[in-house]
C-alpha positions as a printed Julia matrix, in Angstrom:
205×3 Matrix{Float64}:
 24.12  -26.7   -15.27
 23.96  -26.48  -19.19
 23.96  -23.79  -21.28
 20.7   -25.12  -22.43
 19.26  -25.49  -18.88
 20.32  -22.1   -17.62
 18.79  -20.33  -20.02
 15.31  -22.65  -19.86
 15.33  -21.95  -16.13
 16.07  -18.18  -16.91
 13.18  -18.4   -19.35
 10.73  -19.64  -16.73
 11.38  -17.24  -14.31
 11.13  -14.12  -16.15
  7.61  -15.25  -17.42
  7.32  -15.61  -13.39
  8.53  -12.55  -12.67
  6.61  -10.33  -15.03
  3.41  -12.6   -14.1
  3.82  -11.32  -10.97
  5.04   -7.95  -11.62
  1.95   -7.2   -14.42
  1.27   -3.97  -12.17
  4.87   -2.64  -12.04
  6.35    0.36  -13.86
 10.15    0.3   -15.22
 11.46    0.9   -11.56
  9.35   -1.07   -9.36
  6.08   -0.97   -7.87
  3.79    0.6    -4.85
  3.94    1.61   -2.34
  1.04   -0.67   -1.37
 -0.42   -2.12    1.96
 -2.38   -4.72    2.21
 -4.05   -7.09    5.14
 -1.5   -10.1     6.34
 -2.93  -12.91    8.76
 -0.53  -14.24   11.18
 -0.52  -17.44   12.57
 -2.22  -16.85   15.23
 -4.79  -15.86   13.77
 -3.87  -11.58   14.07
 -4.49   -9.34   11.05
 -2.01   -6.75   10.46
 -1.69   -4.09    7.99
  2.05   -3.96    6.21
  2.98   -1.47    3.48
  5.46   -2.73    0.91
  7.21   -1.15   -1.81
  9.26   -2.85   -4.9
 11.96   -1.68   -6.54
 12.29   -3.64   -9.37
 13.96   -3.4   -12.72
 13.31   -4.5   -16.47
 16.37   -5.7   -18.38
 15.22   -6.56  -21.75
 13.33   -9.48  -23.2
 14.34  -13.26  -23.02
 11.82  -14.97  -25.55
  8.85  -14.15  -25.53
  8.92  -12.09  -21.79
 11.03   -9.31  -20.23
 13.78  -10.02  -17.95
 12.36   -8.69  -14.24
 14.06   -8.9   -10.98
 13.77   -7.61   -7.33
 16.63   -5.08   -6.32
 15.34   -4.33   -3.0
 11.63   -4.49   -1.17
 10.61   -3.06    1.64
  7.78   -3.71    4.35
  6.33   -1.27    6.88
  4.06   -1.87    9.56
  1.29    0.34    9.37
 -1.45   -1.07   11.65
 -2.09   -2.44   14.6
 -0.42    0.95   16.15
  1.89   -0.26   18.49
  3.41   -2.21   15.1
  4.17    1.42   13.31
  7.14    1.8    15.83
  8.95   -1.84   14.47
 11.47   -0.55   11.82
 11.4    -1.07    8.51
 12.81   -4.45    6.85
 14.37   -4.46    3.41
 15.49   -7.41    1.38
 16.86   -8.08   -1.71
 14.53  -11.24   -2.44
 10.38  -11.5    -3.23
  8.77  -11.67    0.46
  6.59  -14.29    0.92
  6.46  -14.62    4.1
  5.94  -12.55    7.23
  4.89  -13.84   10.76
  5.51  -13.62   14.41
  7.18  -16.62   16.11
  6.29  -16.43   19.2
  9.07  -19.19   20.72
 11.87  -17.25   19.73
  9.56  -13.97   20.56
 10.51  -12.39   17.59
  9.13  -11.08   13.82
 10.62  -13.14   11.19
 10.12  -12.69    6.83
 11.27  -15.09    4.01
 12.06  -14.18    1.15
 12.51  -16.07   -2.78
 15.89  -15.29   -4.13
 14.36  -15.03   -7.99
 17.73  -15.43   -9.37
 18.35  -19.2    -7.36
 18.48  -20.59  -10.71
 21.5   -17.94  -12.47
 24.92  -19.86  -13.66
 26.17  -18.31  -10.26
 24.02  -20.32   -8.15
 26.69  -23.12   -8.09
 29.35  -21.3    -7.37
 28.27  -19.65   -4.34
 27.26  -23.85   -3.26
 23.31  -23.19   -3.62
 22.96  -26.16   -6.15
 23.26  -29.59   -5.41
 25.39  -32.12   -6.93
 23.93  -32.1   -10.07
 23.33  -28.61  -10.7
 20.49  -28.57  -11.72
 18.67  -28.02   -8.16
 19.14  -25.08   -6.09
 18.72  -26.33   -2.56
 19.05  -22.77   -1.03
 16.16  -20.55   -2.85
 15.04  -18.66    0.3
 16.73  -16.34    3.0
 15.6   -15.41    6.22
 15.22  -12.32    8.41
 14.63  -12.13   11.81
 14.4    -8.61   13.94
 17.12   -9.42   16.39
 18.18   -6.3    18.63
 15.9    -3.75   17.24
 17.16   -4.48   13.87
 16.58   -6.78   10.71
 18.8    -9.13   10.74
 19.49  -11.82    7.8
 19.75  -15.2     9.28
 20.39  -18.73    8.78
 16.9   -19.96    7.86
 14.84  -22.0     9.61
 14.25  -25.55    8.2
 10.96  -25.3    10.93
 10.02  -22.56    8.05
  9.66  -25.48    5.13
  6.29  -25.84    4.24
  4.78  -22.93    6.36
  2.55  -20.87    3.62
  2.93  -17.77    1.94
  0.82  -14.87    3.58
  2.63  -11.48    1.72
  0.98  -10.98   -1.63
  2.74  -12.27   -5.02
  0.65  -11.4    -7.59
  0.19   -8.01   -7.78
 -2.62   -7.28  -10.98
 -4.67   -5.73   -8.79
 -2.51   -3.84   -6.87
 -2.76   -0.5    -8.26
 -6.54   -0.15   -7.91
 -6.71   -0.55   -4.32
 -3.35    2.56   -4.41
 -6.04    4.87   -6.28
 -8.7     3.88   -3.84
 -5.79    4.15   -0.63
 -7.36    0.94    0.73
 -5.08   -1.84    2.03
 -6.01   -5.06   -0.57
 -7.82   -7.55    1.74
 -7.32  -10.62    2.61
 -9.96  -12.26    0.06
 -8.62  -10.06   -2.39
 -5.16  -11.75   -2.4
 -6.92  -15.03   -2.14
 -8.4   -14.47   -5.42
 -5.09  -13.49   -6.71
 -2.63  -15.38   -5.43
 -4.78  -18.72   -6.31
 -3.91  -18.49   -9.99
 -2.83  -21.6   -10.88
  0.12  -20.46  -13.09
  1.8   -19.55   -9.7
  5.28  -21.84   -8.87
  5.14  -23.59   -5.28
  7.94  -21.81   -4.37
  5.82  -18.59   -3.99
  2.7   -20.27   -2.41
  4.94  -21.48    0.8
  8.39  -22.0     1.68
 10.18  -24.47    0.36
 13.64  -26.17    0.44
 14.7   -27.1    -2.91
 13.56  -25.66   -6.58
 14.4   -27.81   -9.88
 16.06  -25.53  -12.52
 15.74  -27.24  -15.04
């Protein structure tokens, strides 16, 4: 990747990231819960929490990236005894699957598009695609487990909430954000694919 590229692809995702992260204070955001369908149709109530951190402006926006976010399973109550999953990526996704009989969450690696990218073989031949932009967890064993991801995953759609403007009215009113609530939200057309569902490859410029 170019000089030139790199830093237009690091341009466009810190405007992402701070889109996204117009709640957040200089270390991260929440905790929050909020309502998460499953695929079959369940509701669940998850509580995450961001820690996230600022690094100084490129152009016109300020350079913000996940360090590490957490989800915990507040409601139903037989959930609340699942542990606790951290990742280092953006969650967008978190579902049952019930062939495997196991929880699984994907997450967007925000910094797929970094010089580094190629050298840890995420980018394809040209380097300007990284074909590797999401990670997988799986609870395996009683624990959270990073995995191999799923290509059954491409093209499922995002359920965890992205953009978070809203976020810390429903922490002063301790209600979990609804699921029409992150409708509204997360339907901003200024959102990337890559965090409405999973995907398998992300131009970068």
């Amino acid at each position: 990747m170019s000089r030139t590229a790199s830093r237009r692809a690091l341009q466009g995702l810190a405007v992402v990231a701070c889109f996204v992260l117009a709640a957040c204070g200089p270390k991260g955001l929440g905790p929050w819960q909020e309502e998460v369908k499953l695929a079959d149709g369940r509701v669940i109530v998850v509580e995450q929490f961001e820690d996230s951190e600022i690094r100084g402006p490129i152009g016109d926006a300020k350079d913000s990236y996940i360090n590490t976010t957490t989800i915990k399973f507040i409601a139903p109550p037989d959930l609340t005894v699942l542990p606790v999953l951290a990742m280092h990526y953006r969650p967008i996704l978190l579902d049952y699957d019930s062939e495997l009989g196991t929880w699984f969450a994907v997450g967007v690696n925000e910094r797929m598009c970094w010089p580094g990218g190629v050298d840890k073989a995420h980018m394809d031949a040209t380097g300007r695609i990284n074909i590797h932009p999401n990670f997988e967890y799986r609870l395996l064993d009683g624990k959270w487990q990073e995995v191999e991801m799923s290509q059954e995953r491409v093209g499922q759609l995002a359920n965890l909430l992205i953009v978070r403007t809203t976020v810390n009215e429903w922490m002063k009113a301790r209600q979990p954000l609804p699921l029409a609530e992150k409708r509204r939200v997360d339907g901003n057309p200024r959102l990337p694919g890559e965090y409405r569902k999973v995907v398998s490859r992300v131009g970068c410029g």
